[in-house]
Phi, psi and omega in degrees: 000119188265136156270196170313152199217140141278340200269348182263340172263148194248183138285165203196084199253100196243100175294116165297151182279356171264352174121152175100169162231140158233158165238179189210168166229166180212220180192130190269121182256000181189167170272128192087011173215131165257166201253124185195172162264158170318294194296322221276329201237025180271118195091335189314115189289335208197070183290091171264171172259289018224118109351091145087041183291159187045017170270179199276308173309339205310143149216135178236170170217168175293131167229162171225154183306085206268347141174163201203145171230102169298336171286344194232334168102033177237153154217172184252104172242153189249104172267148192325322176174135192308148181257338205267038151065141226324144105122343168250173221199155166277101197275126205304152199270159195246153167237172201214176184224160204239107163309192069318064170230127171328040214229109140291127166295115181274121165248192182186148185191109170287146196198184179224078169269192194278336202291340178286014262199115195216157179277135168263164190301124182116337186356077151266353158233167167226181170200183161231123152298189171268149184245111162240133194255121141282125167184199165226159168251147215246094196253037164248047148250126155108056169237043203261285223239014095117056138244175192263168151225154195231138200231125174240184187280122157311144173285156206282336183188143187308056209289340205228079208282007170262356162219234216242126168282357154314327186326131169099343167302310199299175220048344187287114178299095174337098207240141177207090166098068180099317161282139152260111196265017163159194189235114212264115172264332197196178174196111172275149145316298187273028167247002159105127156320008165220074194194102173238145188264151209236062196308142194244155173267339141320343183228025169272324188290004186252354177274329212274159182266176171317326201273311194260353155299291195325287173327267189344289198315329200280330173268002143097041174254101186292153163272348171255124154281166128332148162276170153275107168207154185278154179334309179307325170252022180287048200000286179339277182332311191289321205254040131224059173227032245332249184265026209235309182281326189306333171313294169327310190297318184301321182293337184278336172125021203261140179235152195266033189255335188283339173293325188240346149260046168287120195291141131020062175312158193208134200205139164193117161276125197237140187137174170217163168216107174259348186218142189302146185108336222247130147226179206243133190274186177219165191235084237211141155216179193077350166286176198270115207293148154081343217241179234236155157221162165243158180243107174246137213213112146234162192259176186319322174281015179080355188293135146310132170272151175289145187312134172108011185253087141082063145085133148271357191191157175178178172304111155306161184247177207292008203252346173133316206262140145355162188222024173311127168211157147223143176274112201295136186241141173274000186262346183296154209264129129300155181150171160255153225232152159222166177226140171212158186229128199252168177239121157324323182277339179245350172091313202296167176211152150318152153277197195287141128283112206253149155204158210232145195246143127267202192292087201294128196274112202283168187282115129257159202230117192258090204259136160198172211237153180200121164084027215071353189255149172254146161217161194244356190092020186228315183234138174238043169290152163206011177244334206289148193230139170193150221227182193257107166101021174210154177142157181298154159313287168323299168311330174264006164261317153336287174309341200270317205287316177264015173282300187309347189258343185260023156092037173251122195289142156229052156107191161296319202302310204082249156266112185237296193128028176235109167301084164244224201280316163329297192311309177299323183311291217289309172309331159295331163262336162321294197306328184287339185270355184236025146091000164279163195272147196272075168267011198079354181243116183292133140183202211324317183298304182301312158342295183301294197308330158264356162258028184220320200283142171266133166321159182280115169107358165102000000 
């Protein structure tokens, strides 16, 4: 298993476009791309990398900004040119995911802060050593705001008492089994000198544009990660290594009823889509209550749809089952599709799921009156409440139909079957003119009013 390398953190040495210099630190994760923070290479006129200073091995090369993210505090660089010499290759660094469970994680991450900061005799030059910070992370704090925190030993003193002696730290790859589960982003003050924030690797591909999935996958950033967990508790390991470890595993608390008694996944798509608006659900048990699941979707063509096309990832609820859903679009490819849902907390995936879209058939609207009443030809609801971003289709295309005949505009979308912000408008001014409270919400009242009211002007 390759971990953390000293000869892969780098110095990350950044010329401004106003003049000066800063550093940073980083990590060579494959040949030719360091691991780095946004801000530390943010603005930059000018990037060097350096390696294993002052040492027998030292190299430094030029780099550039091969892609960053500011929400998530990360980049990617690309260097001029690779140090491990002819004929050898770099072996790409594994990234990892952060369970959320009551536990500390032993982590660990080399860097270059300032507190590190040292003289050569005589001092006529200085530098910074390397700082490797031990500690753990505490992964149910900051999840609000969906980083790690990481708690190492303080430094013993301050060189710069108006900032941080962390200064230079940021970038430095975050190591927890094996893994890089993230990136040292920051140092608050009022959490203490021994406490650093943690852009997490779980959570970049959800940040990143096309450009920047691409670059990650290419960095060897999965959309399911691995948890970072030790060798022992890896369930695969154990049950093909035998009884000498299970002894271990068991000595440790892994009980072997969690290994072999797992219930079944169960993933089934139920629904159909004939009409723009409409979707489609799933029918899933077995998953881990309360744990984490991903959603991977292909398209006709065998293409992965990009991450963030009807959610990639979410809670299970407390009963086993997933909250897979898609929404039928009249913008979608025909074809069949496959889908799987992997549970995070277990390793486990699903099999392939197929579901199939054809052409959807737009809403029209054919009115005629019985009884006194209008209907438009899709629903004979007079009861049914729907609400904004929820409601049968059909019901909500009904509605959207008789909005439309008493002269109330509703968008580009037209008739679509989606209660969205037109659609609320326009039923908020029906209520006002006929004397209902303007909430947006259809029912019984709202209903009459609209299978009763004549257009303005006959």
């Amino acid at each position: 298993m390759t971990g953390l390398r000293a000869d892969r953190a780098a110095e990350v040495i950044v010329g401004r476009t106003a003049g000066g210099e800063e550093r940073g630190s980083g990590y060579l994760v494959r040949d030719g791309m360091v691991l780095t923070a946004e801000h530390v290479v943010r603005r930059a006129a000018d990037i060097k990398v350096r390696f294993e200073a002052d040492r027998a091995a030292e190299w430094t090369t030029r780099a550039h900004v091969l892609w960053s993210d500011a929400r998530c505090d990360v980049a990617l660089l690309a260097l001029e040119r690779n140090g491990a010499g002819p004929g050898r290759r770099v072996r790409p660094a594994r990234f990892g995911a952060v369970r959320e469970t009551d536990t500390d994680l032993r982590s660990s991450a080399l860097g270059f802060p300032l507190f590190k900061y040292r003289e050569d005799p005589g001092g006529a030059t200085g530098y910074r050593d390397s700082c490797h910070a031990r500690g753990k992370i505490a992964p149910l704090a900051d999840r609000r705001e969906r980083t790690l925190e990481l708690r190492v030993q303080e430094p013993e003193r301050n060189p710069d008492l108006r900032g941080s002696p962390w200064e230079g730290m940021s970038g430095a790859a975050v190591w927890a089994h094996g893994r890089i589960v993230g990136v040292v982003t920051m140092h608050r003050h009022e959490e203490g000198f021994g406490t650093l924030t943690v852009s997490r690797a779980d959570g970049w591909l959800r940040t990143a544009d096309e450009a920047g999935r691409r670059a990650l996958r290419r960095a060897g950033v999965a959309a399911a990660l691995r948890p970072a967990v030790p060798w022992w508790c890896n369930g695969r390991l154990l049950l093909g290594t035998g009884a000498g470890t299970l002894a271990v595993a068991l000595a440790a608390g892994v009980g072997w009823a969690r290994l072999t008694e797992q219930p079944p996944l169960r993933f089934r798509i139920v629904g159909t889509c004939s009409h723009a608006g409409q979707k489609l659900g799933n029918e899933s048990a077995g998953f881990t209550p309360g744990g984490r699941y991903t959603n991977e979707i292909l398209t006709p063509d065998g293409q992965a749809l990009p991450l963030g096309a009807s959610g990639e990832s979410g809670t299970v609820a407390k009963d086993g089952s997933v909250h897979w859903s898609w929404p039928c679009a009249s913008t979608d490819a025909t074809g069949t599709y496959r889908a799987r849902i992997t549970d995070e907390a277990t390793h486990r995936r699903t099999g392939w799921v197929p579901f199939t879209l054809g052409q959807l058939t737009p809403y029209s609207c054919a009115f005629r009156q019985e009884n006194g009443l209008w209907y438009a030809g899709i629903s004979r609801t007079t009861t049914a409440v729907l609400t904004p971003g929820t409601g049968d289709a059909d019901d909500v295309a009904e509605a959207q139909c008789l909005l439309q005949r008493l002269g109330f505009p509703l968008g580009a979308r037209d008739i679509d079957g989606r209660y969205g912000s037109y659609t609320q408008q326009a039923v908020s001014s029906l209520q006002a003119q006929v004397g209902i409270t303007p909430d947006g919400i259809i029912g019984p009242s709202t209903w009459k009013a609209l299978r009763t009211r004549t257009p303005a002007g006959g």
